[in-house]
Biotite code that builds the C-alpha atoms (Angstrom):
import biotite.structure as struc

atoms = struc.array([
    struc.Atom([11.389, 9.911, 42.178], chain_id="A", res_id=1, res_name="UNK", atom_name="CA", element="C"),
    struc.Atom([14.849, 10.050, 41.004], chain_id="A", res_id=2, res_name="UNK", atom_name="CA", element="C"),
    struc.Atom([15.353, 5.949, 41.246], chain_id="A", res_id=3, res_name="UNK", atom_name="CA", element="C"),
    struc.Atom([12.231, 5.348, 39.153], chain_id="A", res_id=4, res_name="UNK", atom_name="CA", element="C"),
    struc.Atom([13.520, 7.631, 36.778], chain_id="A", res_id=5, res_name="UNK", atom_name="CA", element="C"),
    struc.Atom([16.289, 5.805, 35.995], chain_id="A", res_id=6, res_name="UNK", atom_name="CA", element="C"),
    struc.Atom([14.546, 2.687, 36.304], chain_id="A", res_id=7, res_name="UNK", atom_name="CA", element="C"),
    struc.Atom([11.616, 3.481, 33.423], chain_id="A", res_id=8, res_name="UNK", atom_name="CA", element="C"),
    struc.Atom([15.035, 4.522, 31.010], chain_id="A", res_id=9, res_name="UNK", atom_name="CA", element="C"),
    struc.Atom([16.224, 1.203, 31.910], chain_id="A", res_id=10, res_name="UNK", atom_name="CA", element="C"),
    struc.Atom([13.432, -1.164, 30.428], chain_id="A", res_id=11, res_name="UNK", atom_name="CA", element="C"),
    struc.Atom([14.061, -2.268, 26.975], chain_id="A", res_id=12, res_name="UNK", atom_name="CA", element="C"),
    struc.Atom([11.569, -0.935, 23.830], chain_id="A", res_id=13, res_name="UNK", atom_name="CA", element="C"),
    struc.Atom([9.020, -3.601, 23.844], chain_id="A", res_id=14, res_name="UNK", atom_name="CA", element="C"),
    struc.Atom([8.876, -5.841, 20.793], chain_id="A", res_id=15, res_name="UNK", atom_name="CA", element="C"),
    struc.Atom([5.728, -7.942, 19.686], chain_id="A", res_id=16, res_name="UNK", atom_name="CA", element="C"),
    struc.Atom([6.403, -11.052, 17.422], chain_id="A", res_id=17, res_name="UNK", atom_name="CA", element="C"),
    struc.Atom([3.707, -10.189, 14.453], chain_id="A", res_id=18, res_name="UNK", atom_name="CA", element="C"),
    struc.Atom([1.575, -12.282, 12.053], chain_id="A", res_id=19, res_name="UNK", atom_name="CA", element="C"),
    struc.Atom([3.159, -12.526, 8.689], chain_id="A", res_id=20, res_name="UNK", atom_name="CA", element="C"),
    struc.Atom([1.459, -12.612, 6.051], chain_id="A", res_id=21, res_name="UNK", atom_name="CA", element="C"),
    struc.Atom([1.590, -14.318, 2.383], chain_id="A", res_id=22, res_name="UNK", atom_name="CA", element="C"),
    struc.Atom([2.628, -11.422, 0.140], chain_id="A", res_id=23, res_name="UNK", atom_name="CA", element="C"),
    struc.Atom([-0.200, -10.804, -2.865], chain_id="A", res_id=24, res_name="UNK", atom_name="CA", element="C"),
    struc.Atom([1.840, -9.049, -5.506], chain_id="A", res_id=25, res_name="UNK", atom_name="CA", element="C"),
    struc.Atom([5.365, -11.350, -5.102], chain_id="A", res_id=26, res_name="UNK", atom_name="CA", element="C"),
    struc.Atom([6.150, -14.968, -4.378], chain_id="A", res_id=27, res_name="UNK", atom_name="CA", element="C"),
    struc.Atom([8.352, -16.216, -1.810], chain_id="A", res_id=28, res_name="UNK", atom_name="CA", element="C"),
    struc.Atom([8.362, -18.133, 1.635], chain_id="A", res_id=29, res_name="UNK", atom_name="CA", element="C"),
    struc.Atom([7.171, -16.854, 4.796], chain_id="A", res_id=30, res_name="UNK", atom_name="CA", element="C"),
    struc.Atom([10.009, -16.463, 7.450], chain_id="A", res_id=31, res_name="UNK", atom_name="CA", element="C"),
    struc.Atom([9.950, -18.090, 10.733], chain_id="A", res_id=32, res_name="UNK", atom_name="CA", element="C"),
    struc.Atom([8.944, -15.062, 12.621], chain_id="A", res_id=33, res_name="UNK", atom_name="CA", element="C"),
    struc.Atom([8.690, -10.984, 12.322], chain_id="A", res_id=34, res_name="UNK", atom_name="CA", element="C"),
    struc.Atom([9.115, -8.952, 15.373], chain_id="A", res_id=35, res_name="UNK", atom_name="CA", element="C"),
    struc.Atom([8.605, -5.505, 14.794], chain_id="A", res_id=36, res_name="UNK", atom_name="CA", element="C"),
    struc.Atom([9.272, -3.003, 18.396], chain_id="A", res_id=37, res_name="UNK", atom_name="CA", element="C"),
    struc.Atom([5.505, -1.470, 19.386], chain_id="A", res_id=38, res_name="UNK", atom_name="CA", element="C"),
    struc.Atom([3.359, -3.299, 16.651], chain_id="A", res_id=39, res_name="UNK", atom_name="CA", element="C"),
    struc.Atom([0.516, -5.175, 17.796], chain_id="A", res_id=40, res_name="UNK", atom_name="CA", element="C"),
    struc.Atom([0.335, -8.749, 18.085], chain_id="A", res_id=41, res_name="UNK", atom_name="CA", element="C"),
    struc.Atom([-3.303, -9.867, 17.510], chain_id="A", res_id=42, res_name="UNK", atom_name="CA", element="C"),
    struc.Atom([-4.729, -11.739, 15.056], chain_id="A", res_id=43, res_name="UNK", atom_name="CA", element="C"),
    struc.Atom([-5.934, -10.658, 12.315], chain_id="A", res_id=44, res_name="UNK", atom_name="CA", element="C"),
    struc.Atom([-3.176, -8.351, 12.613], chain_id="A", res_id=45, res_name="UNK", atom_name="CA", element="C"),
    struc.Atom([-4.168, -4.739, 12.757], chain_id="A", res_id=46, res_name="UNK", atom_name="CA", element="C"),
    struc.Atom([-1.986, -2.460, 11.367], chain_id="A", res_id=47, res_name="UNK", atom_name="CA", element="C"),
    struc.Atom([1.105, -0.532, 13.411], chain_id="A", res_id=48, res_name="UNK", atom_name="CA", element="C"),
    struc.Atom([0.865, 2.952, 13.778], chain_id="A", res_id=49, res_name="UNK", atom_name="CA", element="C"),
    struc.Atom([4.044, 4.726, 12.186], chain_id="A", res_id=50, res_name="UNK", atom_name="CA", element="C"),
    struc.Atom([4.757, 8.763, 13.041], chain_id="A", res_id=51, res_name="UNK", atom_name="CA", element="C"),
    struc.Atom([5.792, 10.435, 9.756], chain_id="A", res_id=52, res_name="UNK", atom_name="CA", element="C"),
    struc.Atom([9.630, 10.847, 10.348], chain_id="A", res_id=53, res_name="UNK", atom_name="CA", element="C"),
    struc.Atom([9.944, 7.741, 13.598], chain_id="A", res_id=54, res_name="UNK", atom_name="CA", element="C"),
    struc.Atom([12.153, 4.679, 13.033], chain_id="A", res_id=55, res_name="UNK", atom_name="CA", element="C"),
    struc.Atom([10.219, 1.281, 12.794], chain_id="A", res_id=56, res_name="UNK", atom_name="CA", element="C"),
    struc.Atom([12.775, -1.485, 13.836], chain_id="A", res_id=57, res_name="UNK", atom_name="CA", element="C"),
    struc.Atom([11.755, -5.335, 12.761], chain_id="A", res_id=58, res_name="UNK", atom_name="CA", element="C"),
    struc.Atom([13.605, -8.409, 12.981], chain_id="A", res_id=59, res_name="UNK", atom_name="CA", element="C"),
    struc.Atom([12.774, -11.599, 11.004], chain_id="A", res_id=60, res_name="UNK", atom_name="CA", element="C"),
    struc.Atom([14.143, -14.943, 11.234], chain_id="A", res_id=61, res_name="UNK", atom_name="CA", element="C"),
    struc.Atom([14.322, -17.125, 8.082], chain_id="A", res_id=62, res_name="UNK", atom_name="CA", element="C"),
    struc.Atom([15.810, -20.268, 7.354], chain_id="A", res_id=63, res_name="UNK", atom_name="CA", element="C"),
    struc.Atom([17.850, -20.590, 4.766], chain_id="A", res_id=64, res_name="UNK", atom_name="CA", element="C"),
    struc.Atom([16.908, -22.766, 1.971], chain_id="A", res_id=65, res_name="UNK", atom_name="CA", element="C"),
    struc.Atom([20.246, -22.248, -0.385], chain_id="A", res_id=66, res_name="UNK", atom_name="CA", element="C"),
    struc.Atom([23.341, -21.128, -0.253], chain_id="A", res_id=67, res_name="UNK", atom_name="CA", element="C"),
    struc.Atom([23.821, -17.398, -1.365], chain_id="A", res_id=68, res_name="UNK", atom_name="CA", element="C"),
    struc.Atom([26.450, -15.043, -1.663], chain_id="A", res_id=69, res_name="UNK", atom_name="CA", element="C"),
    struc.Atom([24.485, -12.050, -1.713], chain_id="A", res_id=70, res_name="UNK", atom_name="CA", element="C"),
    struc.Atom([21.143, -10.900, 0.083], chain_id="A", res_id=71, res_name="UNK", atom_name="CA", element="C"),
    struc.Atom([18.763, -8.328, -1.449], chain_id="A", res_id=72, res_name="UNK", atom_name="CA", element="C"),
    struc.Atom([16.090, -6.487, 0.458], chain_id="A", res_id=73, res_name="UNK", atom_name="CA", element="C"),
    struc.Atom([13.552, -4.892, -1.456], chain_id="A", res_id=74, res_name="UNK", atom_name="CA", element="C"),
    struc.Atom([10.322, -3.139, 0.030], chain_id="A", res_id=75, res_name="UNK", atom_name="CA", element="C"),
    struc.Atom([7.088, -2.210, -1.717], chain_id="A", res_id=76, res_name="UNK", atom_name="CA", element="C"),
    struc.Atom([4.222, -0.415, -0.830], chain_id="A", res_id=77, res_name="UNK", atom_name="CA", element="C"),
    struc.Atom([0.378, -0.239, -2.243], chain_id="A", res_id=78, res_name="UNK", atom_name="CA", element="C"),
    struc.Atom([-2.451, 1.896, -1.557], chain_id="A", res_id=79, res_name="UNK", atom_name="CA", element="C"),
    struc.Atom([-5.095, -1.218, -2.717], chain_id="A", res_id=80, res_name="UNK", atom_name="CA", element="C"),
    struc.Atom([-3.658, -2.420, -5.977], chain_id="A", res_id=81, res_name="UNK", atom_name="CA", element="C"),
    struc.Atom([-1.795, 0.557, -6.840], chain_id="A", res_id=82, res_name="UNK", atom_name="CA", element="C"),
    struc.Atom([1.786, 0.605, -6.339], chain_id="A", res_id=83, res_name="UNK", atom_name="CA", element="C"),
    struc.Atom([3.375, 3.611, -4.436], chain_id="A", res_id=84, res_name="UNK", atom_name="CA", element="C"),
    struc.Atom([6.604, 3.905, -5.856], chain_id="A", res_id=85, res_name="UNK", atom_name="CA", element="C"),
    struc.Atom([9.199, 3.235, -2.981], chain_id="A", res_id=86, res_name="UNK", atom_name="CA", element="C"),
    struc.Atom([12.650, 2.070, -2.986], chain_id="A", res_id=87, res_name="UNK", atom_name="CA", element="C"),
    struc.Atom([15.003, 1.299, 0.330], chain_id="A", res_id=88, res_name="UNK", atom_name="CA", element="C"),
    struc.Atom([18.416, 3.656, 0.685], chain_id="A", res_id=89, res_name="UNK", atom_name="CA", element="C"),
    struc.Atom([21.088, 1.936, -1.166], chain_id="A", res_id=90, res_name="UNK", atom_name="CA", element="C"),
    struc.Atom([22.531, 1.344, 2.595], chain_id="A", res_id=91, res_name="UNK", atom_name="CA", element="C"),
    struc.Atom([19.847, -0.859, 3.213], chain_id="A", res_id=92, res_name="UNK", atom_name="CA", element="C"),
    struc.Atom([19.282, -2.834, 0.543], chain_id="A", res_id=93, res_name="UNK", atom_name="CA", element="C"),
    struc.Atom([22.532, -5.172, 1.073], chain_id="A", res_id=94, res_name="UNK", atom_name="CA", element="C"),
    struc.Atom([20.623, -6.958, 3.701], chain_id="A", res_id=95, res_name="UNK", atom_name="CA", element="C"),
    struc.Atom([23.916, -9.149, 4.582], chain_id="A", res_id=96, res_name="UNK", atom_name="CA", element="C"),
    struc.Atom([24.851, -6.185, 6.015], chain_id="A", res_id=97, res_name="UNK", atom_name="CA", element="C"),
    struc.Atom([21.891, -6.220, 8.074], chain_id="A", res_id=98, res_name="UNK", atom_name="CA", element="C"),
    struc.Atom([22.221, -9.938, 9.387], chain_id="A", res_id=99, res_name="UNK", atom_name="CA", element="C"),
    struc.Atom([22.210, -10.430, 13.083], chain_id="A", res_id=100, res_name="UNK", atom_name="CA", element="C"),
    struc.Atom([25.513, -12.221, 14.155], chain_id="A", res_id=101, res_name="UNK", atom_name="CA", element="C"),
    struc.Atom([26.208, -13.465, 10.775], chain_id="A", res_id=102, res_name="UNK", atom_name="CA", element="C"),
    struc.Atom([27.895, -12.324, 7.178], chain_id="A", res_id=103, res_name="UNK", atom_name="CA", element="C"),
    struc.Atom([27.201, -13.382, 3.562], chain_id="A", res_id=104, res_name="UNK", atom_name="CA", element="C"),
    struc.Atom([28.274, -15.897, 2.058], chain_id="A", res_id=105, res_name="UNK", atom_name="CA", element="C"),
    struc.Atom([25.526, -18.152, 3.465], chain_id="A", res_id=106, res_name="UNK", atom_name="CA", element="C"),
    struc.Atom([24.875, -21.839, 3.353], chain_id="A", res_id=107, res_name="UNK", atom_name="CA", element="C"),
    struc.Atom([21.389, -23.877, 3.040], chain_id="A", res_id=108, res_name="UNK", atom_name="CA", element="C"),
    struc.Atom([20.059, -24.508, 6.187], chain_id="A", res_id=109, res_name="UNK", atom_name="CA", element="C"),
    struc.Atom([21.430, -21.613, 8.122], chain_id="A", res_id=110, res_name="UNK", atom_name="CA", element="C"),
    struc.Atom([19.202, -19.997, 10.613], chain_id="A", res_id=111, res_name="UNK", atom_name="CA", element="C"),
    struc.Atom([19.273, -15.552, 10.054], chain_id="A", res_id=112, res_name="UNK", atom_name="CA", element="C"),
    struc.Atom([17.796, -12.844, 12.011], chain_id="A", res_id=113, res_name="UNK", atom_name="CA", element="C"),
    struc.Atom([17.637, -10.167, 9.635], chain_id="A", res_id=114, res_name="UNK", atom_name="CA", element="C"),
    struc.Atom([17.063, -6.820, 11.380], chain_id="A", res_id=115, res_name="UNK", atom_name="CA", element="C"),
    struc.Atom([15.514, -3.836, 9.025], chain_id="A", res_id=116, res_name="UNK", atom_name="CA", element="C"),
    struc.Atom([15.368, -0.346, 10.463], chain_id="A", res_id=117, res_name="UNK", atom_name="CA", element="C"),
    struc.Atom([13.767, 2.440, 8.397], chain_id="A", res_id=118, res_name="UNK", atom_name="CA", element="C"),
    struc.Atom([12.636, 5.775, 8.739], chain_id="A", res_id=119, res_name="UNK", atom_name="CA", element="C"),
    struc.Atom([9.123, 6.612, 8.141], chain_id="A", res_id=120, res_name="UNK", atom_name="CA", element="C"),
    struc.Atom([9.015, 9.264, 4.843], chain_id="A", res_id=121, res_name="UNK", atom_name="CA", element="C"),
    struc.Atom([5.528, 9.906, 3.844], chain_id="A", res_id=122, res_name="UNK", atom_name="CA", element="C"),
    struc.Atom([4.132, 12.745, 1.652], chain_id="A", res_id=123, res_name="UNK", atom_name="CA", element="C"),
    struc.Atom([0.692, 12.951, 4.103], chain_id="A", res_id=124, res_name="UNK", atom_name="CA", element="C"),
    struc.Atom([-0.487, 11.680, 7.155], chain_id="A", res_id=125, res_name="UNK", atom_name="CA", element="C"),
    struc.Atom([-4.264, 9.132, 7.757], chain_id="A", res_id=126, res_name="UNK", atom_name="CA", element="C"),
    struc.Atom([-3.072, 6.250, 5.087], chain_id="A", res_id=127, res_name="UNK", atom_name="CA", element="C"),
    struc.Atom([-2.712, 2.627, 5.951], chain_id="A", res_id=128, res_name="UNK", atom_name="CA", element="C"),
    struc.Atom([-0.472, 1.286, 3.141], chain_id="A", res_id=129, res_name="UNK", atom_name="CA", element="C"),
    struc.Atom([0.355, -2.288, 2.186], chain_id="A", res_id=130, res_name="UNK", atom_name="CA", element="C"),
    struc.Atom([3.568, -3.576, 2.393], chain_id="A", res_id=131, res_name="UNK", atom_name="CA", element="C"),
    struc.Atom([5.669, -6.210, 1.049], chain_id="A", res_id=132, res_name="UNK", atom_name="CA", element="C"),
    struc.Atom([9.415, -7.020, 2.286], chain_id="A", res_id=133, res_name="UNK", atom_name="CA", element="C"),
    struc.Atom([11.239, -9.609, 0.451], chain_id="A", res_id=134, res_name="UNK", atom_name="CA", element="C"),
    struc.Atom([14.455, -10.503, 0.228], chain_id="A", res_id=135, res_name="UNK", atom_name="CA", element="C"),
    struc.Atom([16.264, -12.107, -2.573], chain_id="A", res_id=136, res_name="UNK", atom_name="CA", element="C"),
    struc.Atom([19.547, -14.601, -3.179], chain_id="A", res_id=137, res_name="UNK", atom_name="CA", element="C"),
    struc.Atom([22.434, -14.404, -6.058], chain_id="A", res_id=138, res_name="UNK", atom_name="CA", element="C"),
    struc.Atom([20.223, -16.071, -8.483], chain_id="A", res_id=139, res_name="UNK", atom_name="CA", element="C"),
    struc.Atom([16.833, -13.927, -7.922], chain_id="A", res_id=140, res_name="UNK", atom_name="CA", element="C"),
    struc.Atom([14.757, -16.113, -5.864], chain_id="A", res_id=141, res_name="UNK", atom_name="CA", element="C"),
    struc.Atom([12.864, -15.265, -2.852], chain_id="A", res_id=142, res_name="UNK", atom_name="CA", element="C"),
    struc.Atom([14.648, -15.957, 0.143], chain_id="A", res_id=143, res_name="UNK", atom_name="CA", element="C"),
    struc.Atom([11.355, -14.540, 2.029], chain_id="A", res_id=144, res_name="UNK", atom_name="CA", element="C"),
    struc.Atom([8.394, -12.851, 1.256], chain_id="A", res_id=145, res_name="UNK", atom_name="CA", element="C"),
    struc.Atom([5.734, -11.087, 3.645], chain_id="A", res_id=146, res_name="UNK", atom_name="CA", element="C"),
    struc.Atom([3.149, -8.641, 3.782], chain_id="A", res_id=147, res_name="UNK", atom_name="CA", element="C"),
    struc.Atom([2.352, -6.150, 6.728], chain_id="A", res_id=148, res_name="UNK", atom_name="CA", element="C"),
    struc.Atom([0.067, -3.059, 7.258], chain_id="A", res_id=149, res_name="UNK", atom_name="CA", element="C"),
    struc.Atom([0.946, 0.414, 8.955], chain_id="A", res_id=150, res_name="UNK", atom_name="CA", element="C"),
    struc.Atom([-0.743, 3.503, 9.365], chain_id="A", res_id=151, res_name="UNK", atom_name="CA", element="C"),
    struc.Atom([0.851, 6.377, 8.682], chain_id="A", res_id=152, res_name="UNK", atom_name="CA", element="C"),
    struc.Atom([0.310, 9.255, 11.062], chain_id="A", res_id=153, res_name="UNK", atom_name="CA", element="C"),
    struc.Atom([1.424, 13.114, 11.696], chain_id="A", res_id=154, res_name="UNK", atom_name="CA", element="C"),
    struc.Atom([4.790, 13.446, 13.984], chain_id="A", res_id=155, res_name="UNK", atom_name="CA", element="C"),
])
């Protein structure tokens, strides 16, 4: 009992490569891929479930299309058409400091895994919100832009 114990701490969280999806309310390319640990992966994507207070963990791969010194991440959420007003920690919002084995400044063509992990704040439980990650260069333009569902649920 004790050796499959250890053995069920030892395998990995499992992560699903997701379906992005154009984002309605901003412009920008989609990236390469999304991979976001326990979402489901089938098509048309159904929304991951999100605990009120968990920690959803994505990584998406983009390809650079210009050089930048800067990377800004900026998150939005809707209920429909209506905005939620939402803004990322200050922490996370650099996203160079959220790139995967590389560092701003960046140069066109470079490949990027940029890894997001946020905590799940939510004033009640039984939503399923829009959202819409994008991240932006030094002059304001889209580096990416996609759009993802979750349902929010009690802890």
């Amino acid at each position: 009992m004790l050796k499959l114990s250890i053995i069920l701490f030892a395998i990995p969280a499992v992560v699903f490569a997701v379906t992005p999806a154009p984002c309605v309310f901003h412009d920008g390319p989609l990236p390469v891929e999304v991979r976001v640990v326990g979402c489901p992966t089938t098509v048309p994507q159904q929304p991951c479930v999100v605990p009120i207070g968990s920690v959803v963990d994505s990584e998406i791969d983009i390809i650079l299309e210009r050089p930048t010194t800067t990377l800004t991440a900026s998150l939005d959420m809707f209920l429909g058409n209506f905005r939620i007003p939402w803004s990322l920690p200050d922490d996370q919002t650099n996203a160079c400091a959220a790139l995967v084995q590389a560092s701003c400044p960046l140069l066109a063509g470079d490949e990027l895994t940029y890894n997001l992990v946020t905590e799940v704040s939510a004033p009640f439980a039984g939503v399923t919100v829009d959202m819409e990650l994008m991240l932006t260069d030094d002059q304001g333009l889209p580096v990416f832009c996609y759009r993802s569902q979750a349902t929010v649920v009690a802890a």
